[in-house]
C-alpha positions, -999 to 999 in steps of 0.1 A, spaced: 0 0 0 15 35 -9 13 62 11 -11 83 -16 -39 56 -6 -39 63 33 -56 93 37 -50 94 78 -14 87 72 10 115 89 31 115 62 3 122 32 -8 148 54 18 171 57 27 164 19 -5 174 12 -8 206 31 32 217 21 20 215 -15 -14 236 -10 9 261 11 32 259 -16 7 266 -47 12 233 -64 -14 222 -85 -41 200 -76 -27 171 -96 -24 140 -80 15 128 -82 26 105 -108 21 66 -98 42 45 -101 53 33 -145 47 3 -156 75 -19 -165 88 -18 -196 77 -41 -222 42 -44 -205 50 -71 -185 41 -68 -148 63 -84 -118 52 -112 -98 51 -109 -60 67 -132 -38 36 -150 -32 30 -162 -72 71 -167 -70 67 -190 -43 36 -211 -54 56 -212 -91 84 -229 -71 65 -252 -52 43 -264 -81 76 -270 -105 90 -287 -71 60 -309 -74 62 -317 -110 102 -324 -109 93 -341 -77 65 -365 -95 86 -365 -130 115 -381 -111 96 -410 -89 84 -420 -123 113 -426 -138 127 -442 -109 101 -467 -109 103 -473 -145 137 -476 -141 
């Protein structure tokens, strides 16, 4: 969660009333880009259910060929 999407936060508030002191527009600041190519990163969550399910296939690919072996 940034700190532009809690309203309460100390920090948003004072950024908020330095840039009305301060004249700025009222244009929200720029969020964070994309990466490039349009692909999104994973989190650690989908990098760590991608690891356990290709543990699980290596794990299941391997007892089969030990018992065929």
């Amino acid at each position: 969660m940034s700190p532009q999407d809690r309203p309460g936060d100390p920090e948003t508030v004072l950024s908020q009333a330095l840039r009305a002191m301060a004249g700025a527009a009222r244009e929200a600041p720029a969020r964070e880009q994309p990466a490039p190519g349009g692909r999104r990163r994973l989190t650690a969550g989908q990098v760590l259910l991608l690891a356990v399910l290709l543990g699980l296939v290596v794990g299941v690919t391997a007892g089969i060929v030990s018992l065929l072996a």
